[in-house]
PATOR-720775 format. One line per 5 residues: number of its first residue (from 1); their letters; for each residue x, y, z of N, C-alpha, C, O, CB. Coordinates in steps of 0.001 Angstrom, whole numbers, plus 500000, padded with zeros to 6 digits. Atoms other than C-alpha are relative to their C-alpha. Glycine has a CB too. Example, Ala and Ser with C-alpha at 12.3 -4.5 7.8 and 13.67 -1.06 7.14 Angstrom:
residues 2
1 = as = 500890/498810/500000/512300/495500/507800/500900/501200/500000/501936/501181/500665/499008/500027/501246 ~ 499180/498810/499940/513670/498940/507140/499230/501090/500730/499739/502198/500899/500414/500462/498585
end
This chain:
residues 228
1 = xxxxx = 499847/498556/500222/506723/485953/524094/499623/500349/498566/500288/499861/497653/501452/500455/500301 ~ 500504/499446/501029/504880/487618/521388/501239/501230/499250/501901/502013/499931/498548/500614/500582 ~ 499615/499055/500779/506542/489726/518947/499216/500903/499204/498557/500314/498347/500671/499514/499355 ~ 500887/499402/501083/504727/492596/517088/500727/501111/499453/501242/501965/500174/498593/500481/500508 ~ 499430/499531/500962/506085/494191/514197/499145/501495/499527/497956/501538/499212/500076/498821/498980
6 = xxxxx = 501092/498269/500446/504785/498218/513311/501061/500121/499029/502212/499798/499321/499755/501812/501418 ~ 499548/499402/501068/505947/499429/510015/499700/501885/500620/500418/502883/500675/499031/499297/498458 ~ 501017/498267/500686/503543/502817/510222/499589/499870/501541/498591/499158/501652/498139/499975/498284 ~ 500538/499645/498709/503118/503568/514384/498597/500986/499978/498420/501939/499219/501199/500731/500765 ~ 500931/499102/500313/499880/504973/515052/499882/501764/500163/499039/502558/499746/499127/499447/500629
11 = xxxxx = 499760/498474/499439/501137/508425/516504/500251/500734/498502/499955/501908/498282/501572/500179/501250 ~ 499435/499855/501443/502399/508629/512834/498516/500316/499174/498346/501350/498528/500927/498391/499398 ~ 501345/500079/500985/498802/508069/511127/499362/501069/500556/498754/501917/499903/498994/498576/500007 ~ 500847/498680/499142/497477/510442/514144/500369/501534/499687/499698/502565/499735/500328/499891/501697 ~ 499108/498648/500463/499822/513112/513093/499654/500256/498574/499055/501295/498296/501749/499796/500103
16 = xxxxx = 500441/500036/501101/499301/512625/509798/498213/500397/499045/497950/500784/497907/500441/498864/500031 ~ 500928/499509/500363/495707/513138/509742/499616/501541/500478/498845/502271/499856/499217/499105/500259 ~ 500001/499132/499087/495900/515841/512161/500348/501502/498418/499834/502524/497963/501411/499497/501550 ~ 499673/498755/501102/497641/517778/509294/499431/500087/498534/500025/500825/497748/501501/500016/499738 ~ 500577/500449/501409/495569/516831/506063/498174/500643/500638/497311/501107/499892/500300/497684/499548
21 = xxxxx = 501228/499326/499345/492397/517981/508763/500051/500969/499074/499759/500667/497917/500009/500504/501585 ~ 500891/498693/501303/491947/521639/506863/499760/499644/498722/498934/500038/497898/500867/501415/499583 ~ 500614/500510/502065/491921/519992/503490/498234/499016/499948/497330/499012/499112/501775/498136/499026 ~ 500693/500835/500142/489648/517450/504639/498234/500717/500108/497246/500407/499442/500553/498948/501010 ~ 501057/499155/499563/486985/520140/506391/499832/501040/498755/498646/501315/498573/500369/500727/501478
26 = xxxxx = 500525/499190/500929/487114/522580/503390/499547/498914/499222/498456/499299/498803/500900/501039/499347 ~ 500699/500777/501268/486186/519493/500875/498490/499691/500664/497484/499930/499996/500949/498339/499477 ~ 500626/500316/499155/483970/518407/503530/498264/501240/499851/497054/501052/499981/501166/500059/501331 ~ 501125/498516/499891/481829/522087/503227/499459/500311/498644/498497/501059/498469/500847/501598/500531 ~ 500350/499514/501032/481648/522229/499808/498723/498515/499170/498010/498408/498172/501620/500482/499198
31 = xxxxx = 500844/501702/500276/479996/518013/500167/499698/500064/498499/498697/500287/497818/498185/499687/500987 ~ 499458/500748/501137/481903/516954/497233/499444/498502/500214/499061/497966/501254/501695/500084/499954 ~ 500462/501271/500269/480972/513619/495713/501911/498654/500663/503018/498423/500176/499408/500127/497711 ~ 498675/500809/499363/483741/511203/497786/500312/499209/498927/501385/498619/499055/499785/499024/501406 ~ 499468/501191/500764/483812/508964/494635/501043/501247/498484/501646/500945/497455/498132/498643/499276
36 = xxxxx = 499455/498932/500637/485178/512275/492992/501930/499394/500174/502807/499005/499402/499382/501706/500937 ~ 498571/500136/499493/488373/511813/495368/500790/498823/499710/501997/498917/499484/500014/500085/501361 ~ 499801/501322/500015/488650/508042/495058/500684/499933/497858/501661/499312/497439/498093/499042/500631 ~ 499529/500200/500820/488786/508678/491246/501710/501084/499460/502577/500740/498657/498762/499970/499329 ~ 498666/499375/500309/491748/511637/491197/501168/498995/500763/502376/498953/500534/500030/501701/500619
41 = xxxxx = 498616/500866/498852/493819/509292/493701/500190/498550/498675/501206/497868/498810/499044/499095/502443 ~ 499571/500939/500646/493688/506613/490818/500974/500348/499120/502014/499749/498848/499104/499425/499489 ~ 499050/499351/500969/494980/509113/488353/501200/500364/500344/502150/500025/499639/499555/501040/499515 ~ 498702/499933/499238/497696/510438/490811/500961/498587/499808/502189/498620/499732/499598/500230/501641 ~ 499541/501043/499433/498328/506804/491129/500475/499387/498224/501403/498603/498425/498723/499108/501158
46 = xxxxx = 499926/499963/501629/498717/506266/486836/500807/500875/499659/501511/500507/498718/498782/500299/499238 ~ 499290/499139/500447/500526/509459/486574/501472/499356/500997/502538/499248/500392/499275/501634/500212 ~ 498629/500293/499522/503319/508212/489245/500729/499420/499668/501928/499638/499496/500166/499679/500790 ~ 499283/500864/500944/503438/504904/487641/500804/500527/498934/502003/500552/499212/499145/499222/499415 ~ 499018/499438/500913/504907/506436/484483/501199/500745/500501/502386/500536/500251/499350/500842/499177
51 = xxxxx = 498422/498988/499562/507144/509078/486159/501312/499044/501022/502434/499495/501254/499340/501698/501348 ~ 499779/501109/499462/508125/505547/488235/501042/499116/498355/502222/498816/498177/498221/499310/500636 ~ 499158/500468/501103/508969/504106/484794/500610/500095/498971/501008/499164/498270/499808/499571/499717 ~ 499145/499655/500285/510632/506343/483195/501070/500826/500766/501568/501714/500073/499614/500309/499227 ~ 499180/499927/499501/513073/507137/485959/500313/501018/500741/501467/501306/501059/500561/499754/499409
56 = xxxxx = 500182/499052/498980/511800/509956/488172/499704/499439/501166/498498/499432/501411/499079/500893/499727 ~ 500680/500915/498387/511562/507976/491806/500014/500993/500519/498815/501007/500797/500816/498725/501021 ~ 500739/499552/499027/511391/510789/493896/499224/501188/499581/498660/501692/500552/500783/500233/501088 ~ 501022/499997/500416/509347/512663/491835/498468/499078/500090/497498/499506/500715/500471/500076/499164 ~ 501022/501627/499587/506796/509402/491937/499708/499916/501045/498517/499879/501353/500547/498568/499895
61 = xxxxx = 500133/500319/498856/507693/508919/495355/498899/501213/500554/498033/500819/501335/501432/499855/500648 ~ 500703/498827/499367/505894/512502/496232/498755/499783/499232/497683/499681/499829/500719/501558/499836 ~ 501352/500220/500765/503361/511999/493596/498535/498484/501045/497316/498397/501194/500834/499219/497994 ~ 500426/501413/499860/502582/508343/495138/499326/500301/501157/498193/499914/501444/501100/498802/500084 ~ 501000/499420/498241/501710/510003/498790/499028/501019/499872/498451/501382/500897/501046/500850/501333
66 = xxxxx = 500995/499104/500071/499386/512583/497211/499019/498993/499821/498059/499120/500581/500099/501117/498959 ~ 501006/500674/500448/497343/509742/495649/499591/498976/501300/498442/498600/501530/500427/499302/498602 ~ 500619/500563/498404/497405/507823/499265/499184/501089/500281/497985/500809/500282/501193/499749/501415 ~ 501110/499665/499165/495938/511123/500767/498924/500290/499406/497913/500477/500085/500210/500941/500774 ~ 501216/499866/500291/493601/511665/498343/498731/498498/499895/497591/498375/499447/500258/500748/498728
71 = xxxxx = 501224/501532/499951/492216/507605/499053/499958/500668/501911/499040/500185/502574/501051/497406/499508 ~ 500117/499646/498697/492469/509073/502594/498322/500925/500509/497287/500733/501148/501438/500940/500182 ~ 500942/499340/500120/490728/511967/501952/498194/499348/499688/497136/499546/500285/500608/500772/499049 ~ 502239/499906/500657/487037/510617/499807/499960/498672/501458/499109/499156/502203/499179/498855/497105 ~ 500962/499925/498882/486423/508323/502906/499617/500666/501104/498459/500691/501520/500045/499312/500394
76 = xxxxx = 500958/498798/499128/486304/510908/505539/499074/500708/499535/498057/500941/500188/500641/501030/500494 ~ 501337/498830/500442/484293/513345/503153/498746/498734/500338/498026/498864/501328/500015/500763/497724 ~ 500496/500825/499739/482413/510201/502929/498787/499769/501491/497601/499850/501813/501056/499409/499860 ~ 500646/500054/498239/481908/509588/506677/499008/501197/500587/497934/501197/501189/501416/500118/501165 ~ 500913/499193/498942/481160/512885/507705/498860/500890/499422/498280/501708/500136/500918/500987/500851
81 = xxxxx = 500577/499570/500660/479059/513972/504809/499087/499361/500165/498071/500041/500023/500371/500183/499091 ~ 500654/501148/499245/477158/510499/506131/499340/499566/498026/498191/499154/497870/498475/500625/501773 ~ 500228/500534/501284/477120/509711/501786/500751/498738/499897/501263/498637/498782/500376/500954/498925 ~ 499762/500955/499805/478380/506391/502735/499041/498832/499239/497845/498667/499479/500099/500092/501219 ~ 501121/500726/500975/477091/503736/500038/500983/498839/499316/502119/498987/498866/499203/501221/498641
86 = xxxxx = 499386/501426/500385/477967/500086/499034/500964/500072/498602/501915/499424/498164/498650/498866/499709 ~ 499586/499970/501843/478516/501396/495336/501343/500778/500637/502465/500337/500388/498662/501192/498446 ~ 498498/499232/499438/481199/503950/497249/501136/499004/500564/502290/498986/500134/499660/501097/501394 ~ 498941/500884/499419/482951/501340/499303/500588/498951/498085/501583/499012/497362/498943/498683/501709 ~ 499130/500549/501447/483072/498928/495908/501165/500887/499017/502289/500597/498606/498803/499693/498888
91 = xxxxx = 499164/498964/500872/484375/501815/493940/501422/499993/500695/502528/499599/500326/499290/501654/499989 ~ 498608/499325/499542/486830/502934/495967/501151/498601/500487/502287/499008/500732/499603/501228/501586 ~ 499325/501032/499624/488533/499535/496924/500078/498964/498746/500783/498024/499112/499359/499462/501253 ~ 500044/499769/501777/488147/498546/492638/501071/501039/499729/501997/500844/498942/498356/500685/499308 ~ 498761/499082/500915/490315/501386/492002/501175/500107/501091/502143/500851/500937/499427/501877/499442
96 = xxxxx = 498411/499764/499237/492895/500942/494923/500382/499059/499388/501441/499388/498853/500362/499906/501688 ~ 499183/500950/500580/493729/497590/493383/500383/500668/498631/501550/500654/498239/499274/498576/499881 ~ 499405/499690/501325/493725/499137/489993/501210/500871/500257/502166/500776/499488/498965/500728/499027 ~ 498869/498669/499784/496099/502177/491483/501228/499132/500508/502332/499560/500174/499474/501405/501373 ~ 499334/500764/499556/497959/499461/493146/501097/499483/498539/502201/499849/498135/499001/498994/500755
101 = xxxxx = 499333/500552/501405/498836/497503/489890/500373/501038/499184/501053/500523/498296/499064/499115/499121 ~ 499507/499080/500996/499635/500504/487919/501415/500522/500693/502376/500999/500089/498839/501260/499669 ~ 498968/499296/499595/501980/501558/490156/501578/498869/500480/502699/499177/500885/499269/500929/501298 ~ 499397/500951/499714/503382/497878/490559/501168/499980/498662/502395/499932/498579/498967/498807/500246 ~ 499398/499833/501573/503760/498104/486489/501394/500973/500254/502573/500619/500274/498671/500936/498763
106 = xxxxx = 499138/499088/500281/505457/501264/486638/501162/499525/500415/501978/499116/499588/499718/501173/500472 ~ 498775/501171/498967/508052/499602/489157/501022/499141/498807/502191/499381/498504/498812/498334/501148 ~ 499958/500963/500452/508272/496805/487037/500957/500483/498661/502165/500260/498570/498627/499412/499918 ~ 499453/499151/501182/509038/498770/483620/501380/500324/500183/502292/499928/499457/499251/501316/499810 ~ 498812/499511/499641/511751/500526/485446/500910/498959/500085/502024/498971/499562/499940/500709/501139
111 = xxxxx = 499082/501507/499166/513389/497614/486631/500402/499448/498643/501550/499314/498219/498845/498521/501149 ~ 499832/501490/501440/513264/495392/483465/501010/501304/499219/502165/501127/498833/497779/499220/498600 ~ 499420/498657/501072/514372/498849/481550/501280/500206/500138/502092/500517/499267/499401/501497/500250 ~ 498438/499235/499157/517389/499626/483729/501030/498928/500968/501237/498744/502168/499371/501389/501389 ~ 498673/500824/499552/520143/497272/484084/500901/500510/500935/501881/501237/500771/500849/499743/498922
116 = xxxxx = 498922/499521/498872/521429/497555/487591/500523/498835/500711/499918/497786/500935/499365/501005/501135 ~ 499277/500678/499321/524258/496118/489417/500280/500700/501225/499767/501819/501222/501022/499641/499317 ~ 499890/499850/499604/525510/496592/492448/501112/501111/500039/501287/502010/500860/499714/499231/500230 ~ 498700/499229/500751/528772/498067/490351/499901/500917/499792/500739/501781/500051/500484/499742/498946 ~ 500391/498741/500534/526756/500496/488823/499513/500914/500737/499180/501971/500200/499218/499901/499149
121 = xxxxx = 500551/499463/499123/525513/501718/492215/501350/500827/501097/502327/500305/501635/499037/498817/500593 ~ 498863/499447/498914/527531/504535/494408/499307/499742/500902/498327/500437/501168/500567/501490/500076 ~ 500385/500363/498628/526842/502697/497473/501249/500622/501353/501077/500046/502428/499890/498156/499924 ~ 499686/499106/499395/529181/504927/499428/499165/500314/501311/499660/499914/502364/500058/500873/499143 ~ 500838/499212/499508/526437/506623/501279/499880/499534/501701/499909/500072/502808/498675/499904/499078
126 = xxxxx = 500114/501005/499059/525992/503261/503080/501426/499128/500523/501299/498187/501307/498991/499085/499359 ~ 498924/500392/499854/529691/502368/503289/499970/498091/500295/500404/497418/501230/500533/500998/501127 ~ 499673/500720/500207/529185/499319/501956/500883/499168/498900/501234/499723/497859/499347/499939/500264 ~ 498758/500779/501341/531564/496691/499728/499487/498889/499757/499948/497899/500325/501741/499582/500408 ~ 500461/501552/500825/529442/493899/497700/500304/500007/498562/500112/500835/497671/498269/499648/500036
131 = xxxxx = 500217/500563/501832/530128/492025/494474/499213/500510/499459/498310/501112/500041/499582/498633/499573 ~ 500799/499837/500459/528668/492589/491862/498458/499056/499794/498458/497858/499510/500651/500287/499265 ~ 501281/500934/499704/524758/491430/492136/499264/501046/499058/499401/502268/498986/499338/499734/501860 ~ 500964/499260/500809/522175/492281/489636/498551/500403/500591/497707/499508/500644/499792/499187/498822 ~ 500809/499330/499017/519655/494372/491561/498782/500099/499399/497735/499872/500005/500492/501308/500454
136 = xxxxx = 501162/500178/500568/517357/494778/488667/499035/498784/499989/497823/498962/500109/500262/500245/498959 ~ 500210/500940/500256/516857/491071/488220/499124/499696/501562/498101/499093/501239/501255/499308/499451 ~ 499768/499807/498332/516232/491093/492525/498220/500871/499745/497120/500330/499627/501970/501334/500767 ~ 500598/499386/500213/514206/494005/492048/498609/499889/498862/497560/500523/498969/500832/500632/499959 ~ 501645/500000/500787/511363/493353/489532/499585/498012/500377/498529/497482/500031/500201/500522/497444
141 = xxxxx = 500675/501441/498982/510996/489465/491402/498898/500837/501238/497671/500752/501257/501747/498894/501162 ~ 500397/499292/499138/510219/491663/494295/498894/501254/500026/498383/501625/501082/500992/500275/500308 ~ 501217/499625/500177/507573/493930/492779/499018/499115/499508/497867/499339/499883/500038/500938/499324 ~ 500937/501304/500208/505846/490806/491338/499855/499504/501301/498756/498955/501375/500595/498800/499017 ~ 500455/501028/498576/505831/489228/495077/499100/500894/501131/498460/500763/502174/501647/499378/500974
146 = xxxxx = 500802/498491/499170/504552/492607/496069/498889/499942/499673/497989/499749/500491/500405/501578/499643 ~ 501249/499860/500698/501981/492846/493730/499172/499043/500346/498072/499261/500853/500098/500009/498651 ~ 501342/500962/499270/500389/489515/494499/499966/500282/501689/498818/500462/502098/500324/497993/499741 ~ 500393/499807/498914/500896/490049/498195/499325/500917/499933/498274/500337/499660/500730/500056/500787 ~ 500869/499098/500125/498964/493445/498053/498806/499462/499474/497862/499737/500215/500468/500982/499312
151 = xxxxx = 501128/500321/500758/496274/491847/495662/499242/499195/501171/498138/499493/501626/500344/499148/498548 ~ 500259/501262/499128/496216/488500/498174/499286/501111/501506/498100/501304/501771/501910/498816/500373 ~ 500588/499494/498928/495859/490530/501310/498802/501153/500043/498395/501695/501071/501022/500398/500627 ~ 501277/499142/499904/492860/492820/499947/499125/498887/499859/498155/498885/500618/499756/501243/498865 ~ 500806/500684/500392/491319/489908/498477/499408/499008/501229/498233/498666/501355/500579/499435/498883
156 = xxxxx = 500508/500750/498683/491573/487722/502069/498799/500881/500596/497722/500285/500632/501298/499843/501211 ~ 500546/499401/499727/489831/490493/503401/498573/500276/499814/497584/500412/500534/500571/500477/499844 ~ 501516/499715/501210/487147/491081/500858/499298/498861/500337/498159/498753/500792/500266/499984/498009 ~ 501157/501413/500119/486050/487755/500817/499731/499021/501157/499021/498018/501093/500509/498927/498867 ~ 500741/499958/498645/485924/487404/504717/499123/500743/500658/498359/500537/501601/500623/500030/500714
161 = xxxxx = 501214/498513/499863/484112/490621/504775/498837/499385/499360/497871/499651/500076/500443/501722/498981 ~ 500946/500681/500835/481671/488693/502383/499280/498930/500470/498181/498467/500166/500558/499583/498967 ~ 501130/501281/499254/481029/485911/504754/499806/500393/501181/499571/499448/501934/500514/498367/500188 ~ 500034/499173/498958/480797/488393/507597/500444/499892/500818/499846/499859/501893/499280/500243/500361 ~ 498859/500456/499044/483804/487710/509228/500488/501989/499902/500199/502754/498982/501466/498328/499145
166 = xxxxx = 499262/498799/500075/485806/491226/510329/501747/499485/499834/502371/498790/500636/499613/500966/501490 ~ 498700/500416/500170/489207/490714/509079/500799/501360/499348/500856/501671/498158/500014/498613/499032 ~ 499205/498592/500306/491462/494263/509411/501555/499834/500632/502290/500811/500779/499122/501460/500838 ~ 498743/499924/499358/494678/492771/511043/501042/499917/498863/500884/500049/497650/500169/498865/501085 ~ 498963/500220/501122/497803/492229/509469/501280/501450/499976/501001/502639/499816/498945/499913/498335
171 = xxxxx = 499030/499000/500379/501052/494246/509220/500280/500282/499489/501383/500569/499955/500635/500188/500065 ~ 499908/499817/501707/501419/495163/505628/498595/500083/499432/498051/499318/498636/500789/498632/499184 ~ 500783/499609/500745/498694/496894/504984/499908/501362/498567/500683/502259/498234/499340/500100/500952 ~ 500365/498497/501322/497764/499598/502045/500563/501260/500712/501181/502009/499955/497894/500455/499626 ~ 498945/498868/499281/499307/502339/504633/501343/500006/499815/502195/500787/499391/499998/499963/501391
176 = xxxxx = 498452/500203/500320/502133/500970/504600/500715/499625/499347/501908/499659/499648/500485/499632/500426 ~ 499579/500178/500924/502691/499746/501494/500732/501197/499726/501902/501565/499831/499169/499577/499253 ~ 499184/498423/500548/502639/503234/500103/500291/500642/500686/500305/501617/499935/499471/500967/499279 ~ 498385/499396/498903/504847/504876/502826/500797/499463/499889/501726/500185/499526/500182/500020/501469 ~ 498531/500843/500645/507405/502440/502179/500190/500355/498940/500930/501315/498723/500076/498494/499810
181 = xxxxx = 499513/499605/501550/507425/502467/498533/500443/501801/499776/501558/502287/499588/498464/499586/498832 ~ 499370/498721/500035/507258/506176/498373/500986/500949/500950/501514/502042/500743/499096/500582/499852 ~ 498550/499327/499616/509702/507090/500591/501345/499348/500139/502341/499825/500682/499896/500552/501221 ~ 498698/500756/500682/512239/504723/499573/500118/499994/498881/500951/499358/498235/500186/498772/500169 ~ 499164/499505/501656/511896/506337/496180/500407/501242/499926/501160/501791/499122/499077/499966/498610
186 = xxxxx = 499324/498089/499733/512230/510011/497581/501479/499616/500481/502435/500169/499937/498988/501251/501689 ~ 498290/499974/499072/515552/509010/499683/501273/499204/499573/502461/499262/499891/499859/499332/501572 ~ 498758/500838/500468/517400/506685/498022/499489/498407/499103/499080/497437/499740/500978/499596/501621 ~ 500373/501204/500875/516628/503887/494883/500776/499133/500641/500449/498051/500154/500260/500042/498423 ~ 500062/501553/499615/518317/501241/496843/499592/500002/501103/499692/498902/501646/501184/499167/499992
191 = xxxxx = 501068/499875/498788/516256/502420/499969/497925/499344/499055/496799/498957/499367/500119/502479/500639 ~ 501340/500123/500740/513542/501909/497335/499828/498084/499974/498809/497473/500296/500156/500912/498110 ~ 499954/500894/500108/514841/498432/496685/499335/498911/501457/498478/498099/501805/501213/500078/499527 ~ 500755/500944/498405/514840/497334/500218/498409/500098/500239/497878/499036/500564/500655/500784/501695 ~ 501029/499889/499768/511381/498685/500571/498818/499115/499037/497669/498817/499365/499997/501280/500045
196 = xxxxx = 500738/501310/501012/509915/496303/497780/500428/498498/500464/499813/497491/500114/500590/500122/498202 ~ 499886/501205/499862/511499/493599/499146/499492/499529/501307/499009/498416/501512/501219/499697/499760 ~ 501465/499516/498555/509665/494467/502677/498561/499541/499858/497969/498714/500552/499599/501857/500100 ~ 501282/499897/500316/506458/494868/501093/499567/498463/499139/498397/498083/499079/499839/501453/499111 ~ 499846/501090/500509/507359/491457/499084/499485/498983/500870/498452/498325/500743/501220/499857/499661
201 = xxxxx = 500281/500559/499416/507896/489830/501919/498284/499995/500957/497273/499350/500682/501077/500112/500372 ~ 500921/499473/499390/505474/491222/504500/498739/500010/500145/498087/499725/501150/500117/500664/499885 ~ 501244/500125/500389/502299/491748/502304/499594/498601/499938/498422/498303/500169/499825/500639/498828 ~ 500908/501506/500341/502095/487718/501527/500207/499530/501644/499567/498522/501948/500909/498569/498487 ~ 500257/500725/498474/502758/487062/505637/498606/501043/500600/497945/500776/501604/501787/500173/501287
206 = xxxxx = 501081/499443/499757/500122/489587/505789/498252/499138/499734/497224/498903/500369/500297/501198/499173 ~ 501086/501091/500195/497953/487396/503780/499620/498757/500836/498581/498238/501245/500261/499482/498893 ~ 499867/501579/498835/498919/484359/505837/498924/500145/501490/498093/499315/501857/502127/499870/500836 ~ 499827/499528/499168/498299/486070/508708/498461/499975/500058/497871/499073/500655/500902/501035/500020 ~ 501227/500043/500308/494731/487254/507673/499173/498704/500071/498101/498674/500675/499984/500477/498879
211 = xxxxx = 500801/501254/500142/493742/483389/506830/500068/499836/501142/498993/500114/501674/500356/498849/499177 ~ 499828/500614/498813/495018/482160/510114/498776/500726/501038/498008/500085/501755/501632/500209/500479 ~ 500367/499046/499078/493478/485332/511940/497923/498971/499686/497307/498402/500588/500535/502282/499318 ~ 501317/500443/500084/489611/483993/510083/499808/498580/500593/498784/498220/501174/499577/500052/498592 ~ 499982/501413/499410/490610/480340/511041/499862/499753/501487/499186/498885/502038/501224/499393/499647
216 = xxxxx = 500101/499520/498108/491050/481391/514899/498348/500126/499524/497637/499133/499675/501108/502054/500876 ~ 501098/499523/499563/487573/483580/514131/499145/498527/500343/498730/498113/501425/499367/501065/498883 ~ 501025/500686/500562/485593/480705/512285/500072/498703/501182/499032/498141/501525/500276/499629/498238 ~ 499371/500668/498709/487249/478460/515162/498797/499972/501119/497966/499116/501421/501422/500952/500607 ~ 500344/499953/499098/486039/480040/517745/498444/500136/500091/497656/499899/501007/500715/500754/500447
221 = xxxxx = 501757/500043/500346/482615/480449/516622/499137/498457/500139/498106/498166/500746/499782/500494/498169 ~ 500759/501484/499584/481952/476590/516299/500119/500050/501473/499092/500290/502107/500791/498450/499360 ~ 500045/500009/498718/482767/476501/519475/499496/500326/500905/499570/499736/501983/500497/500172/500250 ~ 500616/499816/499078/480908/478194/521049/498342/500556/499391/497680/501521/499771/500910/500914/500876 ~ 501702/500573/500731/477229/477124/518619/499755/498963/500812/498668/498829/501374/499878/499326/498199
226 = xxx = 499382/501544/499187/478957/473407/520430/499069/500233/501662/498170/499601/502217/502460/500036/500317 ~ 500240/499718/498841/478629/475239/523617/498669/500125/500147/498173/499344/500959/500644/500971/500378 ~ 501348/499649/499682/475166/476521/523499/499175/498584/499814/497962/498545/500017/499456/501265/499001
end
C-alpha cells in the first residue's frame, strides 16, 4: 500500500490561479518583459527577509506570497506572450534560489536574534504544557536543513534536466515551501516553527526522492537499449 503525502492539493493551485487570472491577462496585454516579474519577486523576496528578521512574521508572511505570485506570474506572461527563452528560464530559477536564501537568512537572523523558550511562549492557544525547550536553538537548525533541502532539491532537478532526464516529482516543492513558511508566519510563530521543521524535513526526502525517481528513470532506460 502506497502512501502519498499532498502538502498544496491541486484544487488549491487551481483556485489559486483562477484568482491571480485578471492580473495575469492585464500584464499579459501590455507584453511586459517576464524577466521584469522574475526580478520584482526577488525584491519582494529581500524585502520580506528583513521584515522576517527584524520581527514582523506576518507582515513577511503576506509579503512572502506576493513574491511567490509574482514567480507565478513572469512564467505565464512568458508562456502566453510565447517570449519563452533559455536566458528566461536560467534567470528566473538563479533568482528563486537567490530569493530562497535571502529569505532562509532572514529566518535565520530572527532566530539567532531572539532567544526563545518554550517559557517565553503563550502556548495557551494550543492548550499545551511542555518544559522548558529552547525553540530558537530548534528553530535556526531547521532553517539551515531547509535551506539545503530547497537548494538540494532544485539542484537534483537542474542537473537531471541537464542530462535530459524529466525530473518534477517530489513533495516539497517551491509551492509549498512558500505556503508553509508564509502562512505559518501570518497565523502563529510556533505554527511558523512547525512549518520549518516540515520543510526541513520534507525538502531533503524530496531530494532523496528525486535521485531515486532518476535511478528508476536511468534504470529503466538500460533496459530497455538491453531489450532492443
Amino acid at each position: 500500500m502506497k502512501i502519498k503525502i499532498v502538502f498544496l492539493p491541486e484544487w488549491i493551485k487551481n483556485l489559486y490561479l483562477r484568482i491571480i487570472t485578471p492580473v495575469v491577462d492585464f500584464f499579459i496585454k501590455r507584453r511586459l518583459n517576464p524577466n521584469h516579474f522574475t526580478t520584482v519577486s526577488l525584491i519582494f523576496s529581500i524585502i520580506a527577509a528583513y521584515i522576517f528578521a527584524i520581527g514582523f512574521l506576518k507582515i513577511a508572511g503576506v509579503i512572502m506570497l506576493i513574491s511567490g505570485t509574482f514567480d507565478i506570474i513572469d512564467g505565464k506572461v512568458a508562456r502566453s506572450t510565447n517570449r519563452v527563452t533559455k536566458f528566461g528560464a536560467l534567470y528566473d530559477s538563479t533568482l528563486d534560489r537567490y530569493a530562497e536564501v535571502m529569505i532562509f537568512f532572514g529566518l535565520a537572523y530572527f532566530f539567532v536574534n531572539n532567544q526563545w523558550t518554550t517559557s517565553s511562549i503563550n502556548l495557551s492557544f494550543f492548550n499545551w504544557s511542555i518544559d522548558s525547550i529552547n525553540i530558537s536553538f530548534i528553530s535556526t537548525i531547521a532553517v539551515c536543513m531547509a535551506l539545503g533541502g530547497s537548494v538540494m532539491t532544485s539542484y537534483v532537478r537542474a542537473r537531471a534536466e541537464g542530462l535530459g532526464l524529466e525530473c518534477k516529482v517530489g513533495v516539497m516543492q517551491r509551492p509549498e515551501r512558500i505556503v508553509l513558511i508564509a502562512f505559518g508566519a501570518i497565523f502563529h510563530k510556533v505554527l511558523l516553527v512547525v512549518a520549518l521543521i516540515i520543510v526541513a524535513i520534507f525538502s531533503n526526502l524530496t531530494a532523496i526522492q528525486r535521485l531515486y525517481h532518476i535511478w528508476l528513470t536511468d534504470k529503466e532506460g538500460r533496459k530497455e537499449l538491453i531489450s532492443e
